[in-house]
PANU-878705 format. One record per residue (C-alpha): x, y, z. Coordinates in steps of 0.25 Angstrom, whole numbers, plus 5000, padded with zeros to 4 digits. Layout:
atom x=X&y=Y&z=Z
...
This chain:
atom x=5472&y=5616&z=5460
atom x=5463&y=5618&z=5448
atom x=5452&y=5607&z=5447
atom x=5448&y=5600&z=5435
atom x=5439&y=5591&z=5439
atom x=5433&y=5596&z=5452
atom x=5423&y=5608&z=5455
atom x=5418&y=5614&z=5468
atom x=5408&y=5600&z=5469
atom x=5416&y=5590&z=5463
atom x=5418&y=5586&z=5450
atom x=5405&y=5592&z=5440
atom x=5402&y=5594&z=5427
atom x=5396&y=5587&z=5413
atom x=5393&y=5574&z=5413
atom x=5403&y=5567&z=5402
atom x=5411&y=5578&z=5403
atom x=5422&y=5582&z=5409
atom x=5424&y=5580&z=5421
atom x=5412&y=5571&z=5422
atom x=5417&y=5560&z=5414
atom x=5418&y=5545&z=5416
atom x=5434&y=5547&z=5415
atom x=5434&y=5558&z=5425
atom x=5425&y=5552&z=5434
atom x=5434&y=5538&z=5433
atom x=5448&y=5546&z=5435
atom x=5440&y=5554&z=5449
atom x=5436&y=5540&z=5455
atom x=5449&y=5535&z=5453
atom x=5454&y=5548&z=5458
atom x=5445&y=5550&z=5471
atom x=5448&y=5534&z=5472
atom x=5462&y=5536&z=5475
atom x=5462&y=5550&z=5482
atom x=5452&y=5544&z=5494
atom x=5460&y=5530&z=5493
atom x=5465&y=5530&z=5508
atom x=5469&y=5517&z=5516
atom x=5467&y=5504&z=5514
atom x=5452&y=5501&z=5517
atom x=5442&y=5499&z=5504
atom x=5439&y=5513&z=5497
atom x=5425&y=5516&z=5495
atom x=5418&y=5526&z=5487
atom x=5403&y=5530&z=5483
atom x=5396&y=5535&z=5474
atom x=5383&y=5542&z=5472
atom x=5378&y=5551&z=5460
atom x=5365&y=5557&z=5455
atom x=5355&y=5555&z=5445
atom x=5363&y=5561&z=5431
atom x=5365&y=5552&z=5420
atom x=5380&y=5555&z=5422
atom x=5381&y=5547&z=5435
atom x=5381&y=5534&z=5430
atom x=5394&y=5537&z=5422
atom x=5402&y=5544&z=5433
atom x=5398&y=5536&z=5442
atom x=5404&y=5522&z=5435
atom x=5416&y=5530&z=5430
atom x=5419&y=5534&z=5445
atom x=5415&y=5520&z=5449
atom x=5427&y=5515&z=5440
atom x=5437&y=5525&z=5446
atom x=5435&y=5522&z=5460
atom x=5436&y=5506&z=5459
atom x=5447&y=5507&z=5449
atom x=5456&y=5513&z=5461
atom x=5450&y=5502&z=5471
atom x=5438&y=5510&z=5478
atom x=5424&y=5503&z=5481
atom x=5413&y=5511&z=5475
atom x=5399&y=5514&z=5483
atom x=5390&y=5516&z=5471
atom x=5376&y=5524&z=5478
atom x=5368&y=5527&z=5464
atom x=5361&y=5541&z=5465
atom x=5362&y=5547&z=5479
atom x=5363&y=5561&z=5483
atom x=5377&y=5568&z=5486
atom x=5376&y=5569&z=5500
atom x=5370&y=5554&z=5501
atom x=5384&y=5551&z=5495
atom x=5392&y=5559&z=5504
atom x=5387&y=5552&z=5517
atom x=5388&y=5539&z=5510
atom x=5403&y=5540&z=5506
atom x=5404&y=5541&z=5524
atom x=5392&y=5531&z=5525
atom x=5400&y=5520&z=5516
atom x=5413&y=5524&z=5523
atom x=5417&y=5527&z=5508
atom x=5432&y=5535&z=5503
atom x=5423&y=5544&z=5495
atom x=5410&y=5547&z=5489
atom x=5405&y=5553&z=5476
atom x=5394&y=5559&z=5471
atom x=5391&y=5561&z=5456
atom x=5382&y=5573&z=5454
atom x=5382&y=5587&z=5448
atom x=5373&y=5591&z=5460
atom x=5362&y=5599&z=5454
atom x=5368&y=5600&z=5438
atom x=5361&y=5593&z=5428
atom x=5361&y=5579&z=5425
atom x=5374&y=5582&z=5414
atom x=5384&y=5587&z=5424
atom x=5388&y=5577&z=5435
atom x=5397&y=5577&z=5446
atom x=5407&y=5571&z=5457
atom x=5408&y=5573&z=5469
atom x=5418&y=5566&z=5478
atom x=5416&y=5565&z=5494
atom x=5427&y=5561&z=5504
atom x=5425&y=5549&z=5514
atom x=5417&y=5558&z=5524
atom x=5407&y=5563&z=5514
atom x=5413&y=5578&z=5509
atom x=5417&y=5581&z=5497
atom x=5432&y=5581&z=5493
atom x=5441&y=5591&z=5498
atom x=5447&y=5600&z=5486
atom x=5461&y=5592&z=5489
atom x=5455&y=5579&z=5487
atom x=5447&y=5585&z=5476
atom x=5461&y=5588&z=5469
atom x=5466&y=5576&z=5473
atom x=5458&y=5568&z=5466
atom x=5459&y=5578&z=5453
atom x=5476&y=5576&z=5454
atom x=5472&y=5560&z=5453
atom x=5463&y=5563&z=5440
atom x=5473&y=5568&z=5434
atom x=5483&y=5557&z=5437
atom x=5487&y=5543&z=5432
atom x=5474&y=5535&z=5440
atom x=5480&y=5524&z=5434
atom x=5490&y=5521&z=5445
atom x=5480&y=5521&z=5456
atom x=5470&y=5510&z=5450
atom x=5467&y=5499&z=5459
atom x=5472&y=5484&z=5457
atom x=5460&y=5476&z=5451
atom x=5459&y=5468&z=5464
atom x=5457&y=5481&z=5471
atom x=5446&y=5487&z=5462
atom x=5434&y=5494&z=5469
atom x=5420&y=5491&z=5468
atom x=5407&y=5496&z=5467
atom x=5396&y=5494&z=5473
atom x=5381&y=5502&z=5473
atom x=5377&y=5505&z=5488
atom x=5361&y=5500&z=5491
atom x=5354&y=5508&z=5501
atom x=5361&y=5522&z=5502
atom x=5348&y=5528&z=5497
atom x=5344&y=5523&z=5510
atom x=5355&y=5526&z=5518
atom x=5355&y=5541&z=5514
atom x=5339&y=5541&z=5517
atom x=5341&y=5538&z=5532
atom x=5354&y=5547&z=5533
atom x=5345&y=5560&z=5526
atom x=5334&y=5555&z=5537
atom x=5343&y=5554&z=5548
atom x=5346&y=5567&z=5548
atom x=5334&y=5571&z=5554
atom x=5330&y=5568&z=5567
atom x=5323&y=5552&z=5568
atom x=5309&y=5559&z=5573
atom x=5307&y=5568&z=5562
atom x=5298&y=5565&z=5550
atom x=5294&y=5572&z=5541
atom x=5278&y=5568&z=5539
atom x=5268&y=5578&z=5532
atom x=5280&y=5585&z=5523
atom x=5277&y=5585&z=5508
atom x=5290&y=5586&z=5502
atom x=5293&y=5589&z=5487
atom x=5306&y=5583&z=5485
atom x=5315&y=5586&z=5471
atom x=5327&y=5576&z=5470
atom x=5331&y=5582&z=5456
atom x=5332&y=5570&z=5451
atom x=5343&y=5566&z=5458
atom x=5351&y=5560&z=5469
atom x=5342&y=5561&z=5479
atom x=5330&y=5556&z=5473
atom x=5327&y=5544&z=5479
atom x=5334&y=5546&z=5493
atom x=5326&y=5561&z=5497
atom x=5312&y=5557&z=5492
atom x=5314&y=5544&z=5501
atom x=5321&y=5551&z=5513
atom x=5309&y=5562&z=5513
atom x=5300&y=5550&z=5513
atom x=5306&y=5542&z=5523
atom x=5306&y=5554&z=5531
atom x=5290&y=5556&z=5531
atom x=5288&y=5567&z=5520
atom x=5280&y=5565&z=5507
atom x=5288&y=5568&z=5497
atom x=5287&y=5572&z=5485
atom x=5297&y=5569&z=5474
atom x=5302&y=5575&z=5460
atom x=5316&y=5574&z=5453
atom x=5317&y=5561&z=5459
atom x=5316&y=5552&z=5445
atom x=5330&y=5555&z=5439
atom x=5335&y=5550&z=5425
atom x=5348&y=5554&z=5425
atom x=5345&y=5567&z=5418
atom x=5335&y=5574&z=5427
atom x=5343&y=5579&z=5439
atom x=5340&y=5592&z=5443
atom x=5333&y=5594&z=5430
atom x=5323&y=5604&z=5434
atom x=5322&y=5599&z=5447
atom x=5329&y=5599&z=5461
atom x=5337&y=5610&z=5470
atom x=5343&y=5619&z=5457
atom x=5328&y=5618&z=5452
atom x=5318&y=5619&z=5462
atom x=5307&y=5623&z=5454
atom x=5301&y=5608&z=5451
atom x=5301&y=5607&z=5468
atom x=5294&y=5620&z=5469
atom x=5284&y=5615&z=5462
atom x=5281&y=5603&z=5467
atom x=5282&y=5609&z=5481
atom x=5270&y=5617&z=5477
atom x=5263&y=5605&z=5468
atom x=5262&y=5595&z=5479
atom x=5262&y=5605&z=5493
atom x=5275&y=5600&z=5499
atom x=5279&y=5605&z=5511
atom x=5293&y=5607&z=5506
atom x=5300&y=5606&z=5493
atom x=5316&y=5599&z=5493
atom x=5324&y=5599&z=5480
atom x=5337&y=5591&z=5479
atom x=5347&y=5594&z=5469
atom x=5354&y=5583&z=5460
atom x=5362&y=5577&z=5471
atom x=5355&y=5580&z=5483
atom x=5365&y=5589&z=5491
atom x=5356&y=5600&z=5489
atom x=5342&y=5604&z=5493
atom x=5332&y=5615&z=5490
atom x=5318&y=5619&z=5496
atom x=5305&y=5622&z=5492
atom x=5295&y=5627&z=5504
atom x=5281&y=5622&z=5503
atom x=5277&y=5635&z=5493
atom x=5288&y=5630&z=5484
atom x=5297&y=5641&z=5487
atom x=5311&y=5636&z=5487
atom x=5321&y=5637&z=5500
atom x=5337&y=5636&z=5497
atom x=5348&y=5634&z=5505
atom x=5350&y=5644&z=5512
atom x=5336&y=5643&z=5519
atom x=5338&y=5629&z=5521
atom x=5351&y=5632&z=5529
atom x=5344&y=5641&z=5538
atom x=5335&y=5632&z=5541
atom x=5343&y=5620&z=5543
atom x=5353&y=5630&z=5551
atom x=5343&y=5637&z=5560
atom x=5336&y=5622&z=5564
atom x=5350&y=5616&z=5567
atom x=5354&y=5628&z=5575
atom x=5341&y=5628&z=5585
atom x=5344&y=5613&z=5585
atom x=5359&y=5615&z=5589
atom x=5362&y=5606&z=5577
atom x=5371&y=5617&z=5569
atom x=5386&y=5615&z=5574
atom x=5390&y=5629&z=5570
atom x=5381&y=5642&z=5572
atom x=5382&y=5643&z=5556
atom x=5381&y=5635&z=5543
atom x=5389&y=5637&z=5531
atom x=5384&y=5643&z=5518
atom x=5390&y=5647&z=5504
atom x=5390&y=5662&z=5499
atom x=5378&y=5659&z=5490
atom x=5370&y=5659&z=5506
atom x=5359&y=5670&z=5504
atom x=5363&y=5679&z=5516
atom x=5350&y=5677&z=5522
atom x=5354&y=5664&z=5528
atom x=5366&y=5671&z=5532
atom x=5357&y=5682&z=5540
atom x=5347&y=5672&z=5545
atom x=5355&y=5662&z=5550
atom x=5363&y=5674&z=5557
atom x=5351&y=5677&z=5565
atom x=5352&y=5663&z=5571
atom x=5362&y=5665&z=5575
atom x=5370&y=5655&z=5564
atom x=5381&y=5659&z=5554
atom x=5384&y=5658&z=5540
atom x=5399&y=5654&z=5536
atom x=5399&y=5656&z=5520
atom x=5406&y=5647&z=5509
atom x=5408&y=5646&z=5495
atom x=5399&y=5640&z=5489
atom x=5399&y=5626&z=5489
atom x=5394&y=5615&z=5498
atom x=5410&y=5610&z=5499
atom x=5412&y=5624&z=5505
atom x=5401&y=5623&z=5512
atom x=5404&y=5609&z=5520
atom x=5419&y=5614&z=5521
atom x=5415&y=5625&z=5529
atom x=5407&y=5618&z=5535
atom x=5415&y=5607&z=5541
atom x=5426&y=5619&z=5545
atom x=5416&y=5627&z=5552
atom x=5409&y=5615&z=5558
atom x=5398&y=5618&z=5553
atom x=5386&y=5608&z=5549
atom x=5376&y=5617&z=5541
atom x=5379&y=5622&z=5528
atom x=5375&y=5624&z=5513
atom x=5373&y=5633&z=5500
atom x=5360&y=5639&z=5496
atom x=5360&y=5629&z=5485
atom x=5354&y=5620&z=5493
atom x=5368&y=5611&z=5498
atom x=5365&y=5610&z=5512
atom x=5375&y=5604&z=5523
atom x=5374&y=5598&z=5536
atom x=5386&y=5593&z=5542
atom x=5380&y=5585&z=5552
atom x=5374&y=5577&z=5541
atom x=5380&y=5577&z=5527
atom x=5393&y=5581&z=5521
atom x=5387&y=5587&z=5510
atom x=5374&y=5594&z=5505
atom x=5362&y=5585&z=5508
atom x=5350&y=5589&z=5501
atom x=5340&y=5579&z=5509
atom x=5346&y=5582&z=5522
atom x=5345&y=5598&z=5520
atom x=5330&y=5595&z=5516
atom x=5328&y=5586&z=5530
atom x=5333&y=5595&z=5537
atom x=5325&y=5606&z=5531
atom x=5312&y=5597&z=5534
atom x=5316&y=5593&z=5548
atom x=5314&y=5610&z=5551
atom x=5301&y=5608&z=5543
atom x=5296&y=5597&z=5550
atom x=5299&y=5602&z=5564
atom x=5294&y=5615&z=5562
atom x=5280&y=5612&z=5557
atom x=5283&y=5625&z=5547
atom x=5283&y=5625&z=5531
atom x=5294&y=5626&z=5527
atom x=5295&y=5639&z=5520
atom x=5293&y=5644&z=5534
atom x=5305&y=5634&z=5537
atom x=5315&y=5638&z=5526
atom x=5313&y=5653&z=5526
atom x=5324&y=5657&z=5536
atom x=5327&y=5670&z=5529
atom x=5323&y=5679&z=5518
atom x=5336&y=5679&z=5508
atom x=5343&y=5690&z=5502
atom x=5342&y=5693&z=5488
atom x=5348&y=5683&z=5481
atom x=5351&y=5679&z=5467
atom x=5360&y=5668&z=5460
atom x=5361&y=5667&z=5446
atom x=5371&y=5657&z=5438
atom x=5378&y=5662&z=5426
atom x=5381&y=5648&z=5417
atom x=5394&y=5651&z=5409
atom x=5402&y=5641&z=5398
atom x=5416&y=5643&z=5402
atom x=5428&y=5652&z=5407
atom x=5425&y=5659&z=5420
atom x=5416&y=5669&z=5420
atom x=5418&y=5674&z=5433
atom x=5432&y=5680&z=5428
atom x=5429&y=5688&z=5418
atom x=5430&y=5704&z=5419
atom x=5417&y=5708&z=5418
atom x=5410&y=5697&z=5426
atom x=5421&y=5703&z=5437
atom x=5417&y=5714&z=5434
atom x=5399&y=5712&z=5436
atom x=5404&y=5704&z=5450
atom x=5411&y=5716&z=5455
atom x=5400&y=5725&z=5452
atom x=5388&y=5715&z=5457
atom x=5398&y=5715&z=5470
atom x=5398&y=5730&z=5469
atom x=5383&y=5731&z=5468
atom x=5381&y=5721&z=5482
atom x=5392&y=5727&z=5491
atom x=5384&y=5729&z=5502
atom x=5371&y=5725&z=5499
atom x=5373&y=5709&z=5494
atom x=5385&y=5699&z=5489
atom x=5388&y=5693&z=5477
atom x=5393&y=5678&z=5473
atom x=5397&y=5674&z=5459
atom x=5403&y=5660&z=5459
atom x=5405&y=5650&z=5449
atom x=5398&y=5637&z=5449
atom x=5406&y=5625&z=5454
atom x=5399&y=5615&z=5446
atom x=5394&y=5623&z=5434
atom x=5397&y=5633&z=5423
atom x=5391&y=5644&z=5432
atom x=5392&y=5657&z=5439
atom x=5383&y=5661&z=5450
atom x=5379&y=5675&z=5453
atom x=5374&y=5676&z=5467
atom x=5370&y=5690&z=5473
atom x=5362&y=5692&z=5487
atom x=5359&y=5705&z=5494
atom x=5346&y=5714&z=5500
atom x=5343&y=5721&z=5485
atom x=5338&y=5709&z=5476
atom x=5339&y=5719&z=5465
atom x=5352&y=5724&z=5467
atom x=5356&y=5706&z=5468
atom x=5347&y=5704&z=5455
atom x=5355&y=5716&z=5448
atom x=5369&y=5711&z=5451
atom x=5366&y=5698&z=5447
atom x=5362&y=5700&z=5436
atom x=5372&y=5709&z=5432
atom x=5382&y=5698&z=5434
atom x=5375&y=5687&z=5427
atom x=5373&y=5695&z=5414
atom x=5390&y=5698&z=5414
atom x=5390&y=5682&z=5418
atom x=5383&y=5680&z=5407
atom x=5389&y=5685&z=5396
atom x=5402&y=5681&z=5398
atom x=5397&y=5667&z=5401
């Protein structure tokens, strides 16, 4: 089935536009309403969302569909996606939603939709709910006596506090860590600076004043620079930066060099194997894994089973392979035995639970393995697809000529933007620079 109005994380794009309008968002509450309306007992669903501007407006539109079709609404005000996730199984809700566009800018926003046990939708529920979109809604409205209602949750800032501190053990604290935290002006930006706090660190905090404009704006997982800085500025221990929503993390070691994903699943993998916390000898990881994680965990003794990419693909294989560490290089880190998405916080405590025990900084900490050569670059285009064209064909296969044998290549369309990624990796950094660039420059001018 071709989708109109969902992508690989929901639904995404311009603010006011579509599919982010107040009409569309209306007709998906309705929609997701009626496609998780199952017995008889009082249907429940909640909502969080970020800092952009936008929310306000998709969030009362959706409001407005889901009590039109006689569902209570749980309205949580800014909270961070995996804060959403657990509380849609916490409040023993139908479904849960999430307004964010992640780690876009404050123009685009987002819905995302979570089943009853906190995982996002299945792609047959996903079309289910685009067949009702496009239906007559009108038949399914409730009777006026059997309207929902909506109500704002108090206290869930504090409920996904002690869930985030719970999942470390009682004794630990973490006393004499400087932390420099960046919330990105974003979901998390009250609950992670008080969480840390709680916790025993001093923390220090920037992109925590949002204003519905600012989010990610020079700031958080997707532009760690400001972090780095302030890493260095006031001595910290170690730097965190969250992106928009908060189901992402990136690290800055104590001399403001930053630490990605991959690193940080070694580290989280390695620590939970010697602990006999890992259910499987493996995690999960996305093609875009430096095959230096892939080598190193190897050495351990520990596997690497690969996904596309995408943290859906990630948590699905996952789940099938019973697995309970996964994640993208990105930053989206999964533990099964905690969250049913990317926790941003919870990747970071458990990061500072090695730190803390080990008594080592924690550049010594996060650097498991000396990565490949490896470089991205993303190629914006305005429409059609690039990827399709004879002589963008044509670069991939000589760039795949070029590696064979000696490095891989993966070119892959965003799911949530107008952009192709060029990724190349092998043992000759100049020979991945070369290839590269080669195909941004015929990306380029047909973009």
């Amino acid at each position: 089935m071709s989708r109109k109005y969902f992508g690989t994380d929901g639904i995404r794009g311009l603010a006011n536009s579509f599919p982010i309008t107040p009409e569309i968002a209306l007709k998906v509450g309705m929609a997701a309403g009626i496609a998780f309306r199952r017995g008889t007992h009082r249907h429940r669903v909640v909502i969080g969302k970020d800092t952009r501007l936008s929310g306000y407006m998709i969030e009362s539109a959706m409001v407005a569909g889901f009590t039109s079709v006689g569902m209570d609404v749980f309205l949580l005000g800014p909270m961070p996606t995996p804060a959403v996730a657990m509380l849609t199984r916490s409040l023993r809700c139908d479904l849960g939603v999430m307004i964010s566009a992640s780690h876009n800018a404050f123009q685009d926003n987002g819905i995302k939709l979570f089943d009853p046990e906190g995982y996002k939708l299945t792609n047959s529920a996903e079309e289910q709910i685009e067949t009702l979109i496009e239906s007559d809604l009108t038949e399914y409205l409730a009777d006026s006596s059997a309207l929902g209602r909506a109500k704002r949750i108090e206290g869930v800032h504090a409920r996904y506090i002690e869930f985030a501190k719970r999942t470390l053990p009682r004794e630990l604290r973490l006393d004499g860590l400087r932390v420099a935290l960046d919330c990105a002006n974003g979901a998390a930006y009250r609950v992670a600076p008080d969480a840390l706090w709680e916790l025993g660190a001093e923390v220090v905090s920037i992109g925590d004043e949002p204003n519905g404009f600012n989010i990610n704006k020079e700031c958080g997982s997707t532009a760690p620079d400001a972090l780095c800085r302030k890493v260095h500025e006031v001595r910290a221990d170690i730097g965190i930066a969250l992106d928009g929503d908060a189901d992402r993390v990136i690290i800055a070691d104590e001399q403001g060099r930053i630490v990605d994903g991959d690193q940080l699943m070694a580290v989280v993998a390695q620590s939970w194997h010697e602990d006999g916390r890992l259910s499987r000898p493996g995690i999960v990881a996305t093609v875009m894994s430096n095959y230096g994680l892939e080598r190193y965990l190897s050495n351990v003794g520990l596997e690497v089973v690969r996904t596309p990419v995408g943290d859906r693909h990630v948590i699905e294989a996952m789940r099938d392979g019973g697995y309970n560490v996964g994640g993208e290089q990105s930053g989206h880190i999964i533990l099964s035995d905690y969250a049913t998405t990317g926790d941003g916080l919870v990747s970071a405590l458990q990061l500072l639970a090695v730190v803390a025990r080990s008594d080592k900084p924690v550049s010594e900490v996060c650097h498991r393995f000396e990565p490949l050569p490896q470089l991205l670059r993303n190629v914006r285009y305005k429409n059609g697809k690039p990827l399709e064209r004879k002589e963008v064909k044509q670069a991939i296969e000589e760039g795949e000529s070029r590696l064979a044998g000696a490095g891989r290549l993966v070119i892959r369309p965003s799911g949530t933007e107008p952009v192709i990624r060029v990724m190349a990796e092998g043992e000759d950094s100049r020979l991945v620079e070369s290839v590269v660039a080669d195909i941004v420059s015929v990306l380029e001018g047909t973009a």
